[in-house]
C-alpha positions in Angstrom: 0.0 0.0 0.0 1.4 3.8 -1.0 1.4 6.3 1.7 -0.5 9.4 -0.1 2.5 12.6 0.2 2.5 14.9 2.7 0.5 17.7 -0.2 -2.0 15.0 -0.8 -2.9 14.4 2.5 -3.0 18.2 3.4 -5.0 18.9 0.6 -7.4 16.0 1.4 -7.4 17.9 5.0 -7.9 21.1 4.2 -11.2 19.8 1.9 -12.5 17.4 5.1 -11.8 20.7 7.2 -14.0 22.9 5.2 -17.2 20.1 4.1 -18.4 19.4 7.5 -22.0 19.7 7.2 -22.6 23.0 9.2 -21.3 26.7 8.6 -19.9 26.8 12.3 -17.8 24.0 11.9 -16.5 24.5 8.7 -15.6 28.3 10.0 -13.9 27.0 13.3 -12.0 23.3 11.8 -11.6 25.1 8.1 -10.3 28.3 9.9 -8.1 26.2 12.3 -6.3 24.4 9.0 -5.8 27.7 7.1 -4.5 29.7 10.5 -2.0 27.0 10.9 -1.6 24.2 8.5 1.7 25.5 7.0 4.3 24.5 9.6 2.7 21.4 10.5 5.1 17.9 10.4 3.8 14.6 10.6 2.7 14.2 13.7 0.5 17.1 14.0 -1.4 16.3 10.5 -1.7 12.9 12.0 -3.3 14.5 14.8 -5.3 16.3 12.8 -6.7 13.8 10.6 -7.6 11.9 14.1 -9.7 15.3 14.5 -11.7 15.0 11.6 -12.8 12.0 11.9 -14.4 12.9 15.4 -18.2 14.0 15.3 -18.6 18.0 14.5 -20.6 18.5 17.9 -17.9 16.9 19.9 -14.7 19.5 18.6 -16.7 22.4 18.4 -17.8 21.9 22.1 -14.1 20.7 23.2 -13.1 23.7 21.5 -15.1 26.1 23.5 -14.7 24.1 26.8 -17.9 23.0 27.0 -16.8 19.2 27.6 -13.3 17.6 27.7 -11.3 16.4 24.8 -9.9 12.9 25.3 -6.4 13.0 26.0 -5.1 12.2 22.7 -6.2 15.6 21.4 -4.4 17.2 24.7 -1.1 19.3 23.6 -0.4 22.4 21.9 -2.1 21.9 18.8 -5.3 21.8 21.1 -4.2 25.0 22.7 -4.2 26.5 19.6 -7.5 25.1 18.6 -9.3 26.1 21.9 -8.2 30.0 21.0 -10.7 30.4 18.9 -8.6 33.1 17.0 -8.4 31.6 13.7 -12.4 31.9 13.0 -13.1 34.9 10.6 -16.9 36.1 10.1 
């Protein structure tokens, strides 16, 4: 089995990030992979494709502290994700 490259899989990311399903999510998941998508390395698209497949309802309220991530999300890339900065309306 081929691995898809690291622009593939970005790009197939950056597409998950933005269909969601809802305008809200596709603002805060979409907004969080154009804010900081550029300097990722393999690890944090891996986390982030662990992210997408989680249900809409479940990052948006781990995101705005409404309930706890698991722990696997835990880490700076959370952080980051939990500012809420990246969203433009």
């Amino acid at each position: 089995m081929i691995t898809p490259d690291l622009s593939t899989r970005l790009a197939r990311a950056k597409f998950r990030a933005w269909h969601r399903g809802t305008r809200e999510a596709d603002y805060m998941i979409g907004g969080f992979f154009d804010a900081y998508h550029e300097g990722w390395d393999e690890a944090q698209l891996v986390w982030f494709e662990k992210l997408l497949d989680e249900e809409d309802v479940d990052i948006m309220s781990w995101a705005l502290g409404t309930a706890e991530a698991p722990p696997e999300f835990h880490g700076e890339q959370f952080t980051a994700l939990r500012k809420l900065d990246y969203v433009r309306i």
